[in-house]
C-alpha positions as CSV (number, residue, x, y, z in Angstrom):
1,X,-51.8,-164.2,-120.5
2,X,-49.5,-164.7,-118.0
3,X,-49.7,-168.0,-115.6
4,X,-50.9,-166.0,-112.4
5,X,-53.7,-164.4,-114.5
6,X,-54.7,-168.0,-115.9
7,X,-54.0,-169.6,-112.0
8,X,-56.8,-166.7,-110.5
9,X,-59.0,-167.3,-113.5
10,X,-58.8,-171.0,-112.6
11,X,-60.0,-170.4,-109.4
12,X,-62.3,-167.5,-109.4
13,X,-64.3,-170.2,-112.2
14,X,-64.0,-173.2,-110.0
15,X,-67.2,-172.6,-107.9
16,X,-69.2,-172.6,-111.3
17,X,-67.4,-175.3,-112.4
18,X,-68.7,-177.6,-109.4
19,X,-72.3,-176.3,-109.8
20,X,-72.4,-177.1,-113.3
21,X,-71.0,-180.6,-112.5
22,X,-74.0,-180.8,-109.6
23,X,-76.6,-179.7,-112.5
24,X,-75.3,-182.5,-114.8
25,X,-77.6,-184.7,-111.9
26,X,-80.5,-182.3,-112.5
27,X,-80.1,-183.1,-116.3
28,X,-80.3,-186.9,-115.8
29,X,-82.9,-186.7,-113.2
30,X,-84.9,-185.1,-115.7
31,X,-83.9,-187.6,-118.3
32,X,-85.4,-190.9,-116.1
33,X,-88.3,-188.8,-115.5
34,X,-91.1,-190.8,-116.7
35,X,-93.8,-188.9,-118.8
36,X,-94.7,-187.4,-122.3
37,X,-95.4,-184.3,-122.0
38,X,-94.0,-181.4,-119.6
39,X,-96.5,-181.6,-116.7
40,X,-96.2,-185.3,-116.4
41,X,-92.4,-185.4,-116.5
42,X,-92.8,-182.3,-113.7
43,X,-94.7,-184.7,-111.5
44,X,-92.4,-187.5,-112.4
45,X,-88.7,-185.0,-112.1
46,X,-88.6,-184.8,-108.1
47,X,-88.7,-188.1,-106.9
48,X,-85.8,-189.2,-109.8
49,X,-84.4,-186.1,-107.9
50,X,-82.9,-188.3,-105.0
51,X,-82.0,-191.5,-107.3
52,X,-79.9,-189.4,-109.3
53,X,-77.8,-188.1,-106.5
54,X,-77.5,-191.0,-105.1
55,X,-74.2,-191.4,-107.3
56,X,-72.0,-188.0,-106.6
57,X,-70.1,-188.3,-109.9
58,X,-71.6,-186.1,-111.8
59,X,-73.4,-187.6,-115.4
60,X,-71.5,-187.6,-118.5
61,X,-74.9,-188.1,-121.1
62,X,-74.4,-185.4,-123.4
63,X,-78.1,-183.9,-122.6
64,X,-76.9,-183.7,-118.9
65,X,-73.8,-181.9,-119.7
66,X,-75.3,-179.4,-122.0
67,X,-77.3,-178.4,-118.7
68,X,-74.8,-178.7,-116.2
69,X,-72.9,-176.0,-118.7
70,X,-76.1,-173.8,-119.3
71,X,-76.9,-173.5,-115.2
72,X,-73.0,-173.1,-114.3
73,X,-72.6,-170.3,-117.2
74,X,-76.3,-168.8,-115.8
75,X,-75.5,-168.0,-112.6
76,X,-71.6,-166.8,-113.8
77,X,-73.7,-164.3,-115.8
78,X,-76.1,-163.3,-112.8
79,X,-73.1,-162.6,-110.5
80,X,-71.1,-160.8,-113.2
81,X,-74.2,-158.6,-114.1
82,X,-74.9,-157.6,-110.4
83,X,-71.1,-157.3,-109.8
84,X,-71.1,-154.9,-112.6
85,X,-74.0,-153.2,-111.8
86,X,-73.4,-153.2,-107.9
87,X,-73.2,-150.4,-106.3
88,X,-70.2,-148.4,-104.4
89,X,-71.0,-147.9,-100.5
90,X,-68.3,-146.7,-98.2
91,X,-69.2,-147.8,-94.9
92,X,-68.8,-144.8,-91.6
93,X,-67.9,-142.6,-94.0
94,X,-71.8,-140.7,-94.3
95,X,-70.1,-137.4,-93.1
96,X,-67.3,-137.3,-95.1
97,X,-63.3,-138.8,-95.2
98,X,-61.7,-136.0,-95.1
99,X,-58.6,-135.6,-92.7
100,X,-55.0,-134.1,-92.1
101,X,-52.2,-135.6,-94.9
102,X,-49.4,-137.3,-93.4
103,X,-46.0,-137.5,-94.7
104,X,-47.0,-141.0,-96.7
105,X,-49.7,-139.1,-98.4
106,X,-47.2,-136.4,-100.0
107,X,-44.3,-138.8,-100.7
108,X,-45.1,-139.8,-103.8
109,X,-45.7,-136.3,-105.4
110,X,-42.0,-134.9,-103.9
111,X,-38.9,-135.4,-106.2
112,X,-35.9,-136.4,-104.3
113,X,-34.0,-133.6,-104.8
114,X,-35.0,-131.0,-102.9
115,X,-34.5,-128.3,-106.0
116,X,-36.5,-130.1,-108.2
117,X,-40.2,-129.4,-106.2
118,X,-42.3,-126.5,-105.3
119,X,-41.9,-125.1,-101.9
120,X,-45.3,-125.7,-100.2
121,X,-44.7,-125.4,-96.7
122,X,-42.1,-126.4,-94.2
123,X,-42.2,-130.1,-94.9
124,X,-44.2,-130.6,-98.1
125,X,-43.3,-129.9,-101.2
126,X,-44.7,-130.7,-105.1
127,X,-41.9,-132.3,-107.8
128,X,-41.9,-130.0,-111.1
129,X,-41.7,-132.7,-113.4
130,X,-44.8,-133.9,-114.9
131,X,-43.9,-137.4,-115.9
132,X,-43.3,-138.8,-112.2
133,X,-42.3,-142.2,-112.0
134,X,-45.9,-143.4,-112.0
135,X,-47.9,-141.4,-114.1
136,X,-50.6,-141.6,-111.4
137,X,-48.8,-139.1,-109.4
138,X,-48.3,-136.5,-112.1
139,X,-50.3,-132.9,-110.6
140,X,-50.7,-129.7,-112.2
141,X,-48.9,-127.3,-110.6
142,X,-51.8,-124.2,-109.8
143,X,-51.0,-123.3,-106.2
144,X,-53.9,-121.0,-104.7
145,X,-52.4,-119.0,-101.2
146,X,-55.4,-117.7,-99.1
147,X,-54.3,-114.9,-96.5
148,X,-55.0,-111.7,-95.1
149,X,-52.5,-108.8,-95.3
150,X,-49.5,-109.3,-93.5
151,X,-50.1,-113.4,-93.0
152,X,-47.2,-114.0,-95.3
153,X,-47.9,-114.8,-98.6
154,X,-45.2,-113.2,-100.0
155,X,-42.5,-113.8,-97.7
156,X,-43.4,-117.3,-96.8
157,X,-44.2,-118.4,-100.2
158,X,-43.7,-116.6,-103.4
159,X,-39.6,-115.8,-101.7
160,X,-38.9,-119.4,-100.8
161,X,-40.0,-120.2,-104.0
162,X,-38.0,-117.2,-105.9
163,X,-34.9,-117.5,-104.6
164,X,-34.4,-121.2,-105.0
165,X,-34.0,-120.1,-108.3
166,X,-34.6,-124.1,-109.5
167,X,-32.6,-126.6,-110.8
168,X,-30.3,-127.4,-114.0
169,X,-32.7,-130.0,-114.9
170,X,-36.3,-128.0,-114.6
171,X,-34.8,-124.3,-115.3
172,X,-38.2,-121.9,-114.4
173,X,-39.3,-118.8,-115.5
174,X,-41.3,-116.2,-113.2
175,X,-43.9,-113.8,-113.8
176,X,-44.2,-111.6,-110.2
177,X,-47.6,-109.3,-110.0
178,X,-45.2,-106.7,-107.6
179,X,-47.0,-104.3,-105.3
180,X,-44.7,-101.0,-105.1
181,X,-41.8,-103.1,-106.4
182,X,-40.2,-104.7,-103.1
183,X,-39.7,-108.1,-103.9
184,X,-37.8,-107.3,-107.2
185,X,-35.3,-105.5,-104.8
186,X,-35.1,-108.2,-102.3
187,X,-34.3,-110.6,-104.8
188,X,-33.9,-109.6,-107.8
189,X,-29.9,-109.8,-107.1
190,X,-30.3,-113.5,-106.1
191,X,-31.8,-114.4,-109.2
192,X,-29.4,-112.7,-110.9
193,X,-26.3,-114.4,-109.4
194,X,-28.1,-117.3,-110.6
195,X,-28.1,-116.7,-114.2
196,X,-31.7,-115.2,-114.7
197,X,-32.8,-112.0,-116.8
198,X,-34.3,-109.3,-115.1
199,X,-36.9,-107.6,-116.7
200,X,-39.1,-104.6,-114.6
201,X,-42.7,-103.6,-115.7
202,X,-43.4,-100.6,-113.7
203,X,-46.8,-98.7,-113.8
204,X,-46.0,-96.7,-111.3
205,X,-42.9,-95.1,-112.1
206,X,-42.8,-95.1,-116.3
207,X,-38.9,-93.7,-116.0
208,X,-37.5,-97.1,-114.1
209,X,-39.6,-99.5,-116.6
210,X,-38.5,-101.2,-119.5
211,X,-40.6,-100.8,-122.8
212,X,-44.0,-102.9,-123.9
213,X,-45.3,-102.3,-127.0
214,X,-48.3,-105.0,-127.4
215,X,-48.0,-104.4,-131.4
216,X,-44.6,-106.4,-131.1
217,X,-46.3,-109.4,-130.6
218,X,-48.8,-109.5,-134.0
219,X,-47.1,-111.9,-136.9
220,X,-50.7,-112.6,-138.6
221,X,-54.3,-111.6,-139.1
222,X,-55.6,-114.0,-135.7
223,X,-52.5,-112.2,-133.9
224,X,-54.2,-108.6,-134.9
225,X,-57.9,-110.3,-133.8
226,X,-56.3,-111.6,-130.6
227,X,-54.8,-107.9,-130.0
228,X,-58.3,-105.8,-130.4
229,X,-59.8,-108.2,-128.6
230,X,-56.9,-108.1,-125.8
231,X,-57.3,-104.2,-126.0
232,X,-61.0,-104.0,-125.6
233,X,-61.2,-106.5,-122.9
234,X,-59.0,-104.4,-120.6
235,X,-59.5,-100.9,-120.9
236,X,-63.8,-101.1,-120.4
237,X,-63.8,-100.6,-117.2
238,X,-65.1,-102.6,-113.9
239,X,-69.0,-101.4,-115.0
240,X,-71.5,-102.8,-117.2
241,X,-70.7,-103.2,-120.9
242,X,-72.3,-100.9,-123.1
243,X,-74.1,-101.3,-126.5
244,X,-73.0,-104.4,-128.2
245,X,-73.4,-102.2,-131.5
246,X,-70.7,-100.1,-130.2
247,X,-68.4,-101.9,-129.1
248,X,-68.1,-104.2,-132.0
249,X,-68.1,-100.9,-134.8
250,X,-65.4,-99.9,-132.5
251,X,-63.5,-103.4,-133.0
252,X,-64.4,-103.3,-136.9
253,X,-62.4,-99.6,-136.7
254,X,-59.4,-101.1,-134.4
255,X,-58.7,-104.1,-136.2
256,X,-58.5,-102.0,-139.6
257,X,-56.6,-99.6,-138.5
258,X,-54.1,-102.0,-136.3
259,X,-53.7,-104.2,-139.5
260,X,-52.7,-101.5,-141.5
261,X,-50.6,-100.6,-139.3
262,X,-49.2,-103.9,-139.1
263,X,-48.9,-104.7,-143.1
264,X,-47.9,-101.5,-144.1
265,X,-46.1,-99.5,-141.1
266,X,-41.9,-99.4,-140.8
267,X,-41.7,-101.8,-137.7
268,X,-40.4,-98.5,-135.2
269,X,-44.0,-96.8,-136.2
270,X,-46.3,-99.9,-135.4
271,X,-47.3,-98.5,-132.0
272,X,-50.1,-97.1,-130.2
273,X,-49.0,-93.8,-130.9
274,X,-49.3,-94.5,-134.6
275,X,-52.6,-95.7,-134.0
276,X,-54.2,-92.9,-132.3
277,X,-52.3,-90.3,-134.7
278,X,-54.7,-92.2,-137.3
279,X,-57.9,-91.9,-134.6
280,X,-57.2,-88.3,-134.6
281,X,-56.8,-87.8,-138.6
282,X,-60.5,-89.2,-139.0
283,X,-62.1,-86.3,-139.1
284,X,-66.5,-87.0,-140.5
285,X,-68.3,-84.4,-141.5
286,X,-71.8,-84.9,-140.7
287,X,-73.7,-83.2,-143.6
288,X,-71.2,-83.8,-146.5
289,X,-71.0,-87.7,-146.9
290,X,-68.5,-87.6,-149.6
291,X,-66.0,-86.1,-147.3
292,X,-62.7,-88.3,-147.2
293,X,-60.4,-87.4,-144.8
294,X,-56.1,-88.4,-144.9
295,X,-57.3,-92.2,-143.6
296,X,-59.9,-92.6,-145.9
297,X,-57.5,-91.6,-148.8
298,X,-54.8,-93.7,-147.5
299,X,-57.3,-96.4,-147.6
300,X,-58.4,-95.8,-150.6
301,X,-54.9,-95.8,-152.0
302,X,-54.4,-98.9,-150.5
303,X,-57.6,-100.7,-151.8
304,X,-56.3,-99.8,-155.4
305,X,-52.8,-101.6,-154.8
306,X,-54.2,-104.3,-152.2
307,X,-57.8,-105.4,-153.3
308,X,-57.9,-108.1,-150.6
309,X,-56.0,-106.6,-147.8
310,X,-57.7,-107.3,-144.6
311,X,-57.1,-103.9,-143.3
312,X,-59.2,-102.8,-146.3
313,X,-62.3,-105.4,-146.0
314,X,-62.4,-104.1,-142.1
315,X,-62.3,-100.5,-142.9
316,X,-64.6,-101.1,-145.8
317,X,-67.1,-102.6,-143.1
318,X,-66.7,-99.9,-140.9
319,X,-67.4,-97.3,-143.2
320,X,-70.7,-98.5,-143.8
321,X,-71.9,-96.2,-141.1
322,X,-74.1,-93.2,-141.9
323,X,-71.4,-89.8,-140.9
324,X,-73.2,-89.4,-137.3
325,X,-72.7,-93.0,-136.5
326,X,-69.2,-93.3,-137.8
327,X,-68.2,-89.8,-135.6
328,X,-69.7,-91.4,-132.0
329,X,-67.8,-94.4,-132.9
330,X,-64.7,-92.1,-133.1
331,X,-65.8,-90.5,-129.7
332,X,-65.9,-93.9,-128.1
333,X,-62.2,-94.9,-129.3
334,X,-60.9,-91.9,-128.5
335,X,-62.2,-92.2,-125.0
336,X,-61.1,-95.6,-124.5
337,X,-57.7,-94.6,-125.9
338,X,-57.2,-91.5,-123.9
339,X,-54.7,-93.2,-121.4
340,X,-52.3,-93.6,-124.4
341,X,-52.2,-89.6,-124.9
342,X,-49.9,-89.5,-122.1
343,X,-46.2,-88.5,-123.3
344,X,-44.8,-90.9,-120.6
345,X,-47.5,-93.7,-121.8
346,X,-46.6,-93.2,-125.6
347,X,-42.8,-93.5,-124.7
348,X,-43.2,-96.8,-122.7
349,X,-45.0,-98.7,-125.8
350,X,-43.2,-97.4,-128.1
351,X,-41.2,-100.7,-128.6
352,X,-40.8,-104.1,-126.7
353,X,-37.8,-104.7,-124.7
354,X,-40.0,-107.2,-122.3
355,X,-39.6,-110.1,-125.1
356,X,-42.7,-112.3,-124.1
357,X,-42.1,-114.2,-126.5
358,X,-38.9,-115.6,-125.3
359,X,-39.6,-116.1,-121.6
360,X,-39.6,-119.7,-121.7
361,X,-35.8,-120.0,-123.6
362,X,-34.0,-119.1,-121.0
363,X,-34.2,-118.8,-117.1
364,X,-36.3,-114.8,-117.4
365,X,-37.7,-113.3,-114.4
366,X,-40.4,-110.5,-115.5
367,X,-41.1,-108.2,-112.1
368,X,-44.8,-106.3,-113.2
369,X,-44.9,-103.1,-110.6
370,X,-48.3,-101.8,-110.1
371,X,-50.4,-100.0,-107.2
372,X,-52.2,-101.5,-105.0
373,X,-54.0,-97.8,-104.4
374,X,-54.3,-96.9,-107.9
375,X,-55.5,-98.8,-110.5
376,X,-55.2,-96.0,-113.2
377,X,-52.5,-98.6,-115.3
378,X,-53.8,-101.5,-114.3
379,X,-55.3,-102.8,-117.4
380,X,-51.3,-102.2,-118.8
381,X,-50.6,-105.5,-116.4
382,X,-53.7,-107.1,-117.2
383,X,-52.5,-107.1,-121.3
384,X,-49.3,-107.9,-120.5
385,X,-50.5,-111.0,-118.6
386,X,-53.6,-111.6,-121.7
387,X,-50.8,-111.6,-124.3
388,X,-48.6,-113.8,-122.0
389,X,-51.3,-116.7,-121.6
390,X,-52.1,-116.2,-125.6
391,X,-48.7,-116.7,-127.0
């Protein structure tokens, strides 16, 4: 303990100091009382009161001390128990404290280089590092713009913020939702001159867009979970969600067939191509329930070699259901896949050139085009940005 703390403890205690010296009195006017038993000494206790003040010093009998040292250490207790109990009132303040920021207000969340913050507006900005001189200061760095079309969103914000491209010391990557693919244009040179990868997304012309293949990103059985999952989430549609029955026999079929896929597929075939040329080999045969069709036997096949494979304990799940069951579950895969029948779709996931995986390495700017009119391709963005926030 350092001397200030012991100084301010000194003093803080000083006030219960004096009134336990002033109860030592109490304690010897009690003592002269006259009397044996409580009522008499009572009767006896307030006249002594006076003689024993008549001397200010305060009594040094043991008996009086011990009660000058119980009343000082009472009432120390009472006011630390109400202190700690008390509770918080902020005076003219009944309809609120809010109010406009000054410049003293932002200061201590803007690093002094200008490169080093977020661009907020004209004169405040937010420091990128998270370990601010004191930690009290440190902020996530969410930024929600509210505006109408045409207030300026993009230009005024998500620009600034681009083409300052950062400094040496906090190099950033971006990930730009791109409405008809302007801003890329406008600066995607910029970033370029400043030593950032380019990578284009584009929904709405296949032909100018680099390749993403979602399977790329699956190194274990949670990756293959987290994929199905990823799949189903985006392509149900904005309605209500169907039968849960469905939708999870539909899972059990995805998940056996992706990790198949996965374990046993050359790397250039693990695709969603691959995995609708299976959906479309599962031919059932409602009246003949011993019917196997190519998947079945390829299952089989690998059962015999691989026991435990996980693609196997899914498919042998799936196949619990009757042939009528197991054929509308086919219907509702193929449905939900039918996007992917597309030549032009099939070519675009064939592989992965968009590297997720590595956007945080190196200074990577990823431009994801999409219409604002036509939301056909939307759910395309919507795994690319599930699979980003998963990795």
């Amino acid at each position: 303990m350092s001397k200030k703390e012991i100084k301010r403890l000194v003093i803080l205690n000083i006030p219960y100091l004096i009134l336990g010296l002033l109860a030592t009195n109490l304690g010897e006017a009690w003592r002269l009382a006259e009397g044996t038993d409580i009522s008499a000494k009572l009767l006896a206790f307030f006249p002594t009161v006076g003689q024993a003040f008549t001397n200010p010093m305060p009594s040094c009998y043991p008996s009086d001390l011990l009660v000058g040292l119980f009343a000082g250490g009472c009432v120390r207790l009472a006011v630390y128990l109400k202190g700690k109990n008390a509770k918080k009132y902020r005076h003219n303040m009944e309809y609120g404290s809010a109010r406009w920021g000054t410049v003293k207000d932002i200061e201590p969340f803007v690093a002094p280089k200008f490169e080093d913050n977020i661009i907020l507006t004209k004169t405040e900005r937010l420091m990128l590092s998270n370990r601010p001189v004191n930690p009290k200061n440190a902020r996530n760095k969410n930024v929600l713009i509210v505006g109408g079309s045409g207030s300026g969103k993009t230009r005024f914000w998500i620009k600034p913020n681009l083409l300052q491209c950062n400094s040496k010391e906090y190099p950033t990557s971006f990930v730009v939702t791109d409405p008809k693919g302007q801003i890329v244009c406008e600066c995607g040179n910029a970033l370029l001159k400043h030593g950032y990868r380019i990578k284009i997304f584009n929904t709405i012309n296949f032909k100018k867009s680099m390749r993403y293949n979602p399977f790329a990103y699956v190194h274990s059985e949670k990756d293959i979970l987290k994929l199905v999952t990823t799949l189903m989430a985006n392509t149900k549609g904005d309605g209500k969600s169907g039968d849960e029955f469905w939708e999870k026999s539909e899972k059990l079929l995805y998940t056996a067939l992706i990790a198949y896929i996965h374990y046993e597929a050359p790397v250039e075939e693990q695709n969603f191509a691959t995995l609708l040329t299976f959906l479309n080999a599962m031919e059932v045969r409602e009246d003949d329930e011993e019917f196997q069709n190519p998947v079945d036997l390829m299952f089989e096949a690998l059962e015999r070699k691989k026991p435990d494979s996980f693609a196997v304990r899914q498919y042998r799940l799936f196949k619990l259901a009757a042939g009528k069951t197991a054929k509308s579950i086919l219907i509702s895969c193929g449905a939900r896949l039918a996007p992917f029948d597309i030549q032009e779709l099939r070519e675009i996931t064939a592989y992965d050139e968009l590297q997720l995986d590595t956007l945080g390495d190196r200074k990577t700017a990823l431009f994801l085009i999409m219409s604002d009119t036509d939301s056909t391709f939307n759910f395309l963005i919507s795994m690319v940005y599930t699979q980003l926030f998963n990795l």
